[in-house]
C-alpha positions as a printed NumPy array, in Angstrom:
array([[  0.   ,   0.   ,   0.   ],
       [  3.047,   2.366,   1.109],
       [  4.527,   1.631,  -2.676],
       [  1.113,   2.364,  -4.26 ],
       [  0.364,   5.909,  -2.09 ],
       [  4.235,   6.278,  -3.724],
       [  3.537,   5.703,  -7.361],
       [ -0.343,   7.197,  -7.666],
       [  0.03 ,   9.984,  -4.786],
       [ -3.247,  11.93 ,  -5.502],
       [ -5.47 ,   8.681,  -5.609],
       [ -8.425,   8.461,  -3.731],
       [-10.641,   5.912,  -1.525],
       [-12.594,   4.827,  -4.428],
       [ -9.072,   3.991,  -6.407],
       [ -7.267,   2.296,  -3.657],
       [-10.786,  -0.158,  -3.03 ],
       [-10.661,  -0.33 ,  -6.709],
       [ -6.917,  -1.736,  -6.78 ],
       [ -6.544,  -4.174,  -3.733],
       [-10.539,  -4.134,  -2.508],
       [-13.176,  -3.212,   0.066],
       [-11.597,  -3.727,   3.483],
       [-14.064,  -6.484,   4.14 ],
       [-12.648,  -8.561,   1.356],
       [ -8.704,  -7.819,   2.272],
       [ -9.72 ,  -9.199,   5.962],
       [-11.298, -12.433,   4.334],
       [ -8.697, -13.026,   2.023],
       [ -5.837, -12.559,   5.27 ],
       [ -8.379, -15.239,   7.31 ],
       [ -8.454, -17.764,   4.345],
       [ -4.155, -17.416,   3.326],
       [ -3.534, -17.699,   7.193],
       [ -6.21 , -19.9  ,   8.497],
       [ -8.249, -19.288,  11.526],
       [ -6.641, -21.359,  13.906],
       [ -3.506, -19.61 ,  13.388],
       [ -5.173, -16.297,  14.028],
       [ -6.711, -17.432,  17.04 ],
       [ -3.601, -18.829,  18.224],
       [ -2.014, -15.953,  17.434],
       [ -4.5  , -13.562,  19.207],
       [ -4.306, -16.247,  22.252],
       [ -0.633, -15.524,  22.88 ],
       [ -1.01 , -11.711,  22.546],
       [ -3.771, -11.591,  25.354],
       [ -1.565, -14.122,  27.606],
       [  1.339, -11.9  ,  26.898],
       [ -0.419,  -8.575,  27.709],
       [ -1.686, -10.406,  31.184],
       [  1.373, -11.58 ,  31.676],
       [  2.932,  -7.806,  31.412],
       [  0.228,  -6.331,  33.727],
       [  0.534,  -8.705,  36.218],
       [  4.572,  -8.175,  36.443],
       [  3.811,  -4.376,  36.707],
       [  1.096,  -4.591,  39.466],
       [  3.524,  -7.361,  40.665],
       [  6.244,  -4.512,  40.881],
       [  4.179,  -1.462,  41.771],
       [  3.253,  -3.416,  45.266],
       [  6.625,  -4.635,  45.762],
       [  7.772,  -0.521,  45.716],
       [  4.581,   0.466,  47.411],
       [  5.604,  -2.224,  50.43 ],
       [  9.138,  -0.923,  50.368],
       [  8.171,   2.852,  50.849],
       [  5.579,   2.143,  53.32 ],
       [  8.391,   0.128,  55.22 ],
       [ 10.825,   2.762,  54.685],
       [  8.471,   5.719,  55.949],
       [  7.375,   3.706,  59.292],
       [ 11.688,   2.928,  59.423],
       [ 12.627,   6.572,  58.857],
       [  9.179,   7.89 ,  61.641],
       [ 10.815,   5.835,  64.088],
       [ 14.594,   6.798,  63.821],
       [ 13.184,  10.494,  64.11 ],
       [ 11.09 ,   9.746,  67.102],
       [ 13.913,   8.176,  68.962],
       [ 16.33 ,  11.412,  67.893],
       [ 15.682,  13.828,  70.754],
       [ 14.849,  17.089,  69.382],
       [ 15.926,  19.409,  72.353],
       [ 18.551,  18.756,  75.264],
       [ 18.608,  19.9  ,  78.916],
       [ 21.896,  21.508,  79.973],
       [ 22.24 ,  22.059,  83.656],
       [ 25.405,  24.258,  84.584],
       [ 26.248,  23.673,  88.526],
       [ 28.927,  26.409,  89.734],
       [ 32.239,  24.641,  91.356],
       [ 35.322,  23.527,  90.453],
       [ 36.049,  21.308,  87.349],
       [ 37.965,  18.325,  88.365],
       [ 40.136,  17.032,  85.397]])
């Protein structure tokens, strides 16, 4: 199709049905040279493949979900256990070395 819009560049819809066919007969003709069972099995792998993918991503997005939730409670406690002000109590005397 690429080498036809190449070599008739001004052509329309009704001359590109006219050369190669309605749509409805290019999808038969693809179904009958490749056979439906290879189709299907074909569309069968893509879905199992796209599943596959999402379930490795949702997979990984709770894994780094659980790991910033653990790092956040980790990083609440250090500062809790930090003290934020100190008491200082200066006695008058002598400093014994």
């Amino acid at each position: 199709m690429r080498d036809y819009s190449f070599s008739h560049p001004n052509s329309t819809y009704e001359d590109i049905v006219d050369f190669f066919g309605s749509p409805e007969e290019i999808m038969i003709n693809y179904v009958e040279s490749e056979g439906i069972d290879k189709i299907e099995k074909r569309f069968t792998i893509r879905k199992y493949i796209r599943l596959l993918t999402y379930g490795v991503f949702i997979f990984l997005f709770f894994i780094w979900v659980t790991f910033f939730l653990f790092w956040a409670n980790i990083y609440h406690e250090y500062t809790s256990q930090v003290p934020a002000y100190g008491e200082v109590t200066i006695k008058e005397g002598v400093v014994k070395p």
